[in-house]
N, C-alpha and C positions, 0 to 999 in steps of 0.2 A: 504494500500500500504506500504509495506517494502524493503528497501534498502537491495539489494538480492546482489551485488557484488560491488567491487571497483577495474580498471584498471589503475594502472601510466602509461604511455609512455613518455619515454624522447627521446627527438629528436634531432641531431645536423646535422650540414651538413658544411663543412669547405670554406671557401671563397676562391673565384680567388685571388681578392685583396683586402686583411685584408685592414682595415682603423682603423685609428681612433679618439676619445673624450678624452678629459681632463685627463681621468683617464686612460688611458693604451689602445692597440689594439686590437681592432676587429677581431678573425681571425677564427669565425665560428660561426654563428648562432644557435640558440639552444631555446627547447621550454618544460617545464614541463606539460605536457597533462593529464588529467585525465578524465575516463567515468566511470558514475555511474549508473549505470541496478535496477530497482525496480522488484520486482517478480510479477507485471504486464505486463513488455516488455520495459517499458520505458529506454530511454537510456539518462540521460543529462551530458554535456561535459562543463568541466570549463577548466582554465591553471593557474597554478602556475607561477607568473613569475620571471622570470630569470633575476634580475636585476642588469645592470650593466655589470660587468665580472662574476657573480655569477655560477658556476657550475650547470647544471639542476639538477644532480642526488641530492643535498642536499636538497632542498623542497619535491624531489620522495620519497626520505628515513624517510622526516616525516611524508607524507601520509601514506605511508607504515606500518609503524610501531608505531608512535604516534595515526595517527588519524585514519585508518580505522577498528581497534579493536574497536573505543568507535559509529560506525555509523551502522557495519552490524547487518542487522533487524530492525532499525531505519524508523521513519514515517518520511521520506523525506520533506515532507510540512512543518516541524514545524523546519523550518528556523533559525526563531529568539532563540527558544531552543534551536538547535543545536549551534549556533553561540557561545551563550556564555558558554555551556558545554567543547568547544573542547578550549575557550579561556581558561577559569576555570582552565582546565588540563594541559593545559600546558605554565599555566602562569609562571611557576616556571622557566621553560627554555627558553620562548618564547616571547611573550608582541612584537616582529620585526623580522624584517630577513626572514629569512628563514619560519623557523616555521609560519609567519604570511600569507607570501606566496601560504602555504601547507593549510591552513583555505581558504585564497581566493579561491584557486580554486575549494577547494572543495565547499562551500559557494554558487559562479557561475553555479556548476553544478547543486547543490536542485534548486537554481532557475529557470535553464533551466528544468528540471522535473517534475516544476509546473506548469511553462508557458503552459507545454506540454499536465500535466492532464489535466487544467481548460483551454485549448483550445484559452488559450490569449498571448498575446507577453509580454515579463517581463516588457515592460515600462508600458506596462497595471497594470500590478499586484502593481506597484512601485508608479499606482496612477495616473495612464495619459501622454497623450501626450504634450507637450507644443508647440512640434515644430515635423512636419515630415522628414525635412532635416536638414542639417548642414552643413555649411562651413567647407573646409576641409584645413588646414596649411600645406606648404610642411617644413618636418624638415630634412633636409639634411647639409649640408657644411663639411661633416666632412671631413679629412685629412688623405691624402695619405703619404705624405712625413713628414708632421709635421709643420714647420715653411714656411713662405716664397712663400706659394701658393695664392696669391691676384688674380691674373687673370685667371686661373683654377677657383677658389671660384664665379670670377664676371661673367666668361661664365656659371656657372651651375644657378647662378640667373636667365641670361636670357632665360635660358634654362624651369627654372621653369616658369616664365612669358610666355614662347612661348606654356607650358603646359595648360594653364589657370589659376594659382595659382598666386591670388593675395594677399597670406596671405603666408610670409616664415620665418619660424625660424632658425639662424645662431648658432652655435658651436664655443664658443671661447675657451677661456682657455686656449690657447697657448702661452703666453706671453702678457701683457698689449700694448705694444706697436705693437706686431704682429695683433694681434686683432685689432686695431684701426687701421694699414693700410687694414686690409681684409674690416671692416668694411665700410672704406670712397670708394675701390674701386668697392663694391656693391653698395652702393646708386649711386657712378658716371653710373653705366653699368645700372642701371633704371631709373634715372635720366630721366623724364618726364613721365612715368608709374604712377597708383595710388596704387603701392604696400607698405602694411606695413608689417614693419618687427620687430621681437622679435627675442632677445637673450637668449643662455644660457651657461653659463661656466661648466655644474655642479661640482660646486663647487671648484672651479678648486685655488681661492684666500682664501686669510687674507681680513681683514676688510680694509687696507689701499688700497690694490691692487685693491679692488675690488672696492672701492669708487672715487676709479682715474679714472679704466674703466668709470665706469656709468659717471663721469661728463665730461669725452672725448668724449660719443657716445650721451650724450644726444642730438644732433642737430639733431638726426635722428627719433625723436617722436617716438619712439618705445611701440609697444602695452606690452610689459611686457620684464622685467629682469631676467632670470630663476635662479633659484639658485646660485647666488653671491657668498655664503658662507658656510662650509658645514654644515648639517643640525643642529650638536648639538649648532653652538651660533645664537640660537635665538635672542640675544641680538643685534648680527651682522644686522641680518637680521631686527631686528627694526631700527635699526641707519641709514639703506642703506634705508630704507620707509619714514623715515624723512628726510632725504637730497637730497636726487635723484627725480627727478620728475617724472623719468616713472614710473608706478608700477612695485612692487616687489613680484616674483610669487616662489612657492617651496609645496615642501609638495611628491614628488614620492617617497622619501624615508622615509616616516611617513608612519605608522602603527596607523590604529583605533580609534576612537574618545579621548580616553583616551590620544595618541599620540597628535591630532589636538589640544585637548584642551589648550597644553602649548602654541602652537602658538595663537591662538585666545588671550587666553589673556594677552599673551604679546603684540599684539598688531603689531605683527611683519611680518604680510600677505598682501598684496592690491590683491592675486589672492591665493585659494588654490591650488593643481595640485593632489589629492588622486588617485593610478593606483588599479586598479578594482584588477590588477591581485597580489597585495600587500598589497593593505590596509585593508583586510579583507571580501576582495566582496559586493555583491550588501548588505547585513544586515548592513557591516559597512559602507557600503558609503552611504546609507540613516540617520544613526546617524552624520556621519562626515557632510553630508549638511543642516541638521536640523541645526547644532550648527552651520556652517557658514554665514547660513540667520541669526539665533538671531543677532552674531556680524556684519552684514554688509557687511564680505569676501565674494566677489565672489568666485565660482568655474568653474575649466576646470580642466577636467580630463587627466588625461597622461596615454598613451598608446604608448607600444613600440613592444609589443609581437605580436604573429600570429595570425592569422585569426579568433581565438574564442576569443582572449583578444579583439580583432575591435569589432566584434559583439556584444558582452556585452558591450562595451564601447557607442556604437550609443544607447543600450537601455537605459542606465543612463544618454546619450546625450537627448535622447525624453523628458525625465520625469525630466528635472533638470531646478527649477526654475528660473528665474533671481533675482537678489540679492536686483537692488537695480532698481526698477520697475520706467521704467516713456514708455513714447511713442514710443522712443524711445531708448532703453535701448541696453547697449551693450551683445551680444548675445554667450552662448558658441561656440568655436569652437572642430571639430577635429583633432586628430593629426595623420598627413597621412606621417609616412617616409617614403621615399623616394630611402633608403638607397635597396641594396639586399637584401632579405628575403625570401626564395621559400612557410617558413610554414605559406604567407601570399598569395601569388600568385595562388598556389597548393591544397594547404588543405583541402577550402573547395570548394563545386559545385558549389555557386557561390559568386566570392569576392565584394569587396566594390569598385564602380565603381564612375565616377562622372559624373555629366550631368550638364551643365552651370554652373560650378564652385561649384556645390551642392551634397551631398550625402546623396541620399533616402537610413530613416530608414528604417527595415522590421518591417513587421508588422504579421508574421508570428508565431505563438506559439515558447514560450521558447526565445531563442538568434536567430532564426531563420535561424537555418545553417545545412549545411548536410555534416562532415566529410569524405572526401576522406579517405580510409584506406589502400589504397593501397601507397598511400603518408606517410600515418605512418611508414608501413614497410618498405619501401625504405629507410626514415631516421632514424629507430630507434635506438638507441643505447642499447645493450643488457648486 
């Protein structure tokens, strides 16, 4: 079997109403897509993702032209070769970003084309099932106006509670003191609920700001702090592991094990977050969890992108062990936004649904999905 072609699609669709996070506004959805044809018929599909305000076409432009010169005619299967050939190449310009992006997705697609030879679903291939569902977290709160939205913020809590989502992650970043009133008037609007909630600023603070938030919000037992600080001080992020009591989670804007490495051993994780559709795909998020069992980090994986990044996500969700094993043990969840996104809704035949607050993995070859492509051409950007 040879890798007989490679297709990018980039896809964007603009918003009713832009929103936004810490770092700037929302004001159109977008997805870097890729399928990969073996010269048997097979077709597997990965996503480059777009993280952040990232442009799609910039991961398209390294598939394109970085990396699909060193794949066509390539034995698809041999994963792990390929993985560190296309890193090899283009380590010189690449090692994050973009570039690392452009390996993900393609990386996501050999494994979807394995799944699909050898007729098993990729959690199979990855080494089994641990778990058939998963909890799903609703991540929403983001911001319309910017500051000063408390009661908007506490009606879409209950709104998520009336959904059945008993696990919700909040968006700060807008001010230390804004943030603690959105924060005190969500727990009043659940106030007798048995909902927990996790933060995340990405990155939105210094070390001072950020260590004022966490010991104002701590009364809210919160299951993780997401990225406090931004990713290069590690150092931060060990200081805020030591003084804050909730755990301190980060890692969507890391790249590769080589990347994780510095975190591990600084010591600066109580949760990793590696995004399938960035960290290097399923070959590096298998090295990336190898090394956070040796050190004791748990993992949860971060997903933000469309309907092939979910899917791949619930397969790494199946086969991803627990860290730090007892009877009891706390369990990955997924991360279900909540936010508008058609190339989740749309995309593929059928999306990620939930049934008593759970989301059955499939168990179908490959990522287990079947691309709408009439939905591509609708959004594609040409």
């Amino acid at each position: 079997m040879k890798i007989q072609n490679i297709r990018v699609h980039v896809l964007e669709c603009p918003l009713e109403t832009p929103f936004a996070f810490s770092q700037g506004w929302v004001k159109s959805r977008s997805a870097t897509l890729l399928e990969i044809t073996t010269d048997n018929g097979i077709t597997g599909w990965g996503e480059a993702f777009s993280q952040g305000l990232e442009p799609p076409q910039i991961a398209a432009a390294a598939i394109e032209f970085a990396l699909k010169p060193e794949l066509l005619g390539r034995n698809p299967l041999d994963t792990e070769v390929l993985w560190h050939e296309l890193y090899n190449k283009t380590r010189d310009f690449g090692r994050t970003g973009s570039v690392m992006s452009a390996i993900s997705g393609v990386d996501m697609a050999l494994w979807d084309i394995a799944g699909q030879f050898l007729q098993q679903p990729v959690a199979q291939l990855l080494g089994g099932y641990f778990r058939s569902h998963v909890q799903p977290y609703a991540t929403g709160f983001y911001r319309i106006d910017g500051q000063g939205e408390c009661d908007r913020l506490a009606e879409e809590a209950i709104q998520h509670r009336e959904n059945g989502f008993s696990l919700m992650k909040v968006k700060l970043g807008f001010g230390v003191d804004d943030d603690v009133e959105v924060m005190h008037a969500i727990a009043s609007a659940l106030q007798g609920t048995e909902v927990r909630l996790m933060v995340d600023t990405n990155h939105a603070y210094g070390r001072h700001d950020a260590l004022a938030l966490g010991e104002a919000i701590e009364e809210f037992d919160l299951l993780w702090y997401e990225e406090p600080v931004v990713p290069e001080d590690k150092g931060g992020y060990r200081e805020l592991k030591e003084k804050l009591v909730m755990p301190i989670a980060g890692g969507e804007n890391e790249h590769s094990a080589y990347g994780f490495r510095d975190w591990f051993s600084n010591n600066a994780l109580d949760i990793a977050q590696p995004d399938l559709g960035s960290c290097g795909g399923f070959s590096a998020a298998r090295h990336i969890v190898a090394m956070a069992q040796a050190h004791g980090v748990r993992v949860n994986p971060h997903v933000w992108g469309s309907a092939v990044a979910q899917a791949a996500s619930l397969q790494l969700l199946a086969a991803l062990p627990v860290t730090n094993h007892n009877l009891f043990a706390n369990q990955p969840v997924l991360e279900f936004d909540t936010s508008s996104h058609p190339f989740r809704t749309e995309l593929v035949e059928h999306p990620i649904t939930r049934d008593n607050n759970l989301v059955k993995i499939s168990t179908k070859p490959g990522l287990g999905i079947n691309v709408n492509r009439d939905v591509i051409e609708k959004f594609r950007v040409n």
